[in-house]
Structure formats: structure tokens, C-alpha cells
N, C-alpha and C positions, 0 to 999 in steps of 0.2 A: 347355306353357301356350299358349292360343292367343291371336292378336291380329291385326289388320289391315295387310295390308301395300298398300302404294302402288305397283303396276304397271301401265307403260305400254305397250301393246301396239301394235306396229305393224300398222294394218286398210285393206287395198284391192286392189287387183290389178295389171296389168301396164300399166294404163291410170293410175296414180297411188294415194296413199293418204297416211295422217299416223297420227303415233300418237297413244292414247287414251289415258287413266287411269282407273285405275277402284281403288276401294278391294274386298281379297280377304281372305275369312277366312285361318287360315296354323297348321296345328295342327304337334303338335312331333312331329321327325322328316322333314314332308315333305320336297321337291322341288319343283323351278319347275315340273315338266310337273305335281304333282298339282293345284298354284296354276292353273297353265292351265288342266287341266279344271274342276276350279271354277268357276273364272271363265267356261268355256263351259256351264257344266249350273246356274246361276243368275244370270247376266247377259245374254253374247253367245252366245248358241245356234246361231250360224251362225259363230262365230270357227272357221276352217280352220286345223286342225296335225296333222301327220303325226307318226304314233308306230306303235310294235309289241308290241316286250318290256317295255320299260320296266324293265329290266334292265342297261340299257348295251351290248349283245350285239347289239343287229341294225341300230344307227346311224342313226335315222329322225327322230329326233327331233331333230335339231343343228337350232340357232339362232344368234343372238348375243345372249348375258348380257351388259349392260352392256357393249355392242361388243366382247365377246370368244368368238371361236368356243369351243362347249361343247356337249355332249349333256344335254336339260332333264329328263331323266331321272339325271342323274348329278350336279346340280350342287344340294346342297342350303341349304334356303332358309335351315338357321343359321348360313352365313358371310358373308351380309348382317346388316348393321343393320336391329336392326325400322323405325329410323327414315327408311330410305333407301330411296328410288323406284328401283324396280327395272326396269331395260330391256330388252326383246323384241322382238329383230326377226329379221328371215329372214337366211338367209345372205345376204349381199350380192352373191357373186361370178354367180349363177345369176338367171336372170330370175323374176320372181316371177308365182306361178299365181296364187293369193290368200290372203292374210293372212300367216302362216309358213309356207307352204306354198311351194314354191322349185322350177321344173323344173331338173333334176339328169339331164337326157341328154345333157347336151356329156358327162360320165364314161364313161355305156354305149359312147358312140361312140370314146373314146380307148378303152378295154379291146376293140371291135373292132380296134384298129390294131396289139394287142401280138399277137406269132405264139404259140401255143398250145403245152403243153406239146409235145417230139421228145423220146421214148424212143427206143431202137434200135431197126430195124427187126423186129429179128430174134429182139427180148422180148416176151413177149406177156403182158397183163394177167393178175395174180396168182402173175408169176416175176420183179419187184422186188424186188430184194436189196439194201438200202444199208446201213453200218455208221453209227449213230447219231451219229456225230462227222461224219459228212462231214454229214448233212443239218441238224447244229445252228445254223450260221450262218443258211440259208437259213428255217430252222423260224422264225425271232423273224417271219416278214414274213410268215405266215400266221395272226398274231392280227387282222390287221386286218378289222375291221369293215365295213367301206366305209361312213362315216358322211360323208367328202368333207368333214371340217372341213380338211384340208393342203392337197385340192384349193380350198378358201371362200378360208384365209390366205395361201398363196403369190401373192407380190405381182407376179409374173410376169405371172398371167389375171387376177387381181381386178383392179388399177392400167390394165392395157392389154388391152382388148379385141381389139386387132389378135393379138394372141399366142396366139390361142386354137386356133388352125388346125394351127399347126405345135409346140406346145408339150403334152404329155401331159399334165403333173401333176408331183404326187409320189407320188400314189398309184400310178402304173402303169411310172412309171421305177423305182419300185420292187418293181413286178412283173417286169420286165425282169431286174432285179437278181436275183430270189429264181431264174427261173428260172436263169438264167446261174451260178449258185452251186449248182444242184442238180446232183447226182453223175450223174442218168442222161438229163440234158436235153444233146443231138448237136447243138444249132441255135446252133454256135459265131460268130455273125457278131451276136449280140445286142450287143453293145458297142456296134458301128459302127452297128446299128441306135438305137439308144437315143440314142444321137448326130446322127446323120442323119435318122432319121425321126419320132424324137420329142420331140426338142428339148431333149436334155440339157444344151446349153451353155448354155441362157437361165437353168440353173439357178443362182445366185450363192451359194448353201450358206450363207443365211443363217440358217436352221434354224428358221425362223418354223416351218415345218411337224410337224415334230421337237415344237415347243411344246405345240401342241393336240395332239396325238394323244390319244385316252383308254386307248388301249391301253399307253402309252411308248413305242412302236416307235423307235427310233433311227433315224429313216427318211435324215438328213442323213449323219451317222456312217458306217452301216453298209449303206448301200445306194446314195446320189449318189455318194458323193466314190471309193466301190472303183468305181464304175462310171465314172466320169468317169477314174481311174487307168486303168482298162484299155481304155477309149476312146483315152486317146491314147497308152499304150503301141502297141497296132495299128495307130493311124495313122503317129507320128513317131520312137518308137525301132526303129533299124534292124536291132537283133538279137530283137528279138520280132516282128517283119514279115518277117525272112528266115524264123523258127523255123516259123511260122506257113504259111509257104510251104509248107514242107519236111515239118513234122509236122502237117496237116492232123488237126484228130481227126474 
């Protein structure tokens, strides 16, 4: 059944903006992003929002619903009240292009900083061999989308803009992670990297990030805190820094 919902859109650029109201048809089934295009193909025809699949699969569309990082393709419109004004705005943590529309290259630029996968020298493409159980751990952290809703919530960059230099994310320390877990990745110094040069410690595993994920990734769980473990195993226990010495892999 359809009816009219009360959404305010936040409209402007990197120079300022406010948000706007506006009354939107709302038929049953939808989505916020089908309300948005609506709202942009018989109101505001210049309202800026990035999308792709609209399927939840390619992460373009993340906003903040009612100041909660979400993908507007995935959040649908029958778990509001018809009766209740519904909020849109851009991610916060990213400078804004125009309207929901957010530049998201501080991300590109930490995924330059993560060192790439290191198989053996001496394997050559299409004579990877792994046994299914070693690569399950590692398997959960390649659902991720890159939709940058953990990089938007983690209160590390969104709170302190000084932090953003030395501090990756959680999306890419848990890149770090996936690789460092994989049975044929040689580039054993990822810990201390993860640590040193991308700012593992600033992470406080408050599991904000963990939260939004649309995937589930257990990104806090199963990728900061074993990494954070094995960071300072290498650094401060002293029979995994002799072993380490000794049995180089």
C-alpha cells in the first residue's frame, strides 16, 4: 500500500549545505535509495547519489539513515514508521562532493599503503595448492564490499582528523589481516607492519565497525585483535622473537 513519507535530504557541497524536506510517494517493498531516486526523477533532478547494483554487492550507495551508517539499497523503507521523517545525509567521515555524494580517496590511498599479495617465488600462477581449511579463516574477509561504512564509523578518523595520516582503517588492517592468514602469502613482517605503519594501535576494538558491516564481517573479532595479538607477540614476547629469529619463513 502506498503513502507518503517525510524525507530530509541533506543538499550542498563542500562549500556548505542544509537539509531539506520534502514529501515522497513510498510504494510496498521499496528502499530508501528507490525513495531517493523518486525524489530525484519528480522533484530535485539535480540531487547527486552514487549507486551501482543496488543489490548490496558493490557498496556505492552508503549514507547515513537516521545518522546510522547503512547501504540505501539495503535498508528498507518498512522498518520506519509511515509516520516518521526520515534522515539522509552523506557519510560524514569523507569530505563532501555534492549532496550524498562523498570523495572516498583517503581509502584508495591507504589500500596503496597495504604491500600486495607475496606468493613464493618459485610458484607460478595456476600451481596454487591450499587445503580448504587453511584458507577459511582468511575467506570470511574477502566478502567485503568496500562500501567504507567501518572506514565512515570508526571513531579514530571520523572524531580526529589529525589521525588520518598514520591510521589505515578497518577496512585495510583488515586487509593486512586476510593476507597474513593466507597459507601462501611469504611477507611475514605484516604484523609489525600493521602496527607501525598503519596504525593498529589507534584501534581501541570498540567494534563500532563490526556494527555496520552489511556483510557481518567480524572485522573487530577476527581480524584487529589476532592481529594486534601477533603484533605484540613479535614485538615483546621473547620466545616468539628469538623463534622468529631463528625460523625465519
Amino acid at each position: 500500500m502506498a503513502y507518503n513519507a517525510s524525507v530530509r535530504v541533506w543538499r550542498g557541497d563542500d562549500d556548505g549545505g542544509a537539509l531539506q524536506e520534502f514529501s515522497v510517494e513510498v510504494n510496498e517493498g521499496e528502499v530508501v535509495l528507490d525513495v531517493i531516486h523518486r525524489l530525484q526523477a519528480t522533484q530535485v533532478p539535480d540531487l547527486a547519489v552514487r549507486w551501482n547494483c543496488k543489490a548490496g554487492k558493490c557498496g556505492s550507495c552508503s549514507a547515513e539513515i537516521n545518522g546510522m551508517p547503512k547501504l540505501m539499497c539495503m535498508t528498507r523503507m518498512s522498518t520506519f514508521d509511515p509516520s516518521e521523517t526520515i534522515t539522509v545525509t552523506p557519510l560524514r567521515t569523507f569530505p563532501v562532493i555534492r549532496d550524498l555524494v562523498t570523495d572516498v580517496s583517503f581509502n584508495y590511498e591507504k589500500a596503496r599503503e597495504v604491500p600486495s599479495f607475496t606468493p613464493p617465488k618459485d610458484l607460478q600462477p595456476g600451481e596454487y595448492r591450499m587445503a580448504q581449511e587453511d584458507v577459511n579463516r582468511s575467506q570470511e574477509f574477502r566478502k567485503c564490499i568496500e562500501c567504507f561504512l567501518c572506514q565512515n564509523t570508526c571513531h579514530v578518523v571520523r572524531d580526529h582528523e589529525e589521525n588520518k595520516k598514520a591510521f589505515a582503517g578497518p577496512r585495510y588492517l583488515m586487509r593486512q589481516a586476510e593476507l597474513d592468514m593466507h597459507p601462501l602469502d611469504t611477507l611475514s613482517r605484516r604484523p609489525e607492519q600493521a602496527h607501525g605503519d598503519n596504525g593498529l594501535g589507534f584501534c581501541n576494538i570498540t567494534k563500532c565497525c563490526t556494527e555496520v558491516c552489511p556483510e557481518h564481517i567480524k572485522i573487530t573479532d577476527n581480524a584487529l585483535i589476532p592481529m594486534k595479538e601477533r603484533a605484540v607477540d613479535r614485538k615483546y614476547d621473547p620466545v616468539v622473537w628469538l623463534g622468529n629469529k631463528l625460523f625465519r619463513r
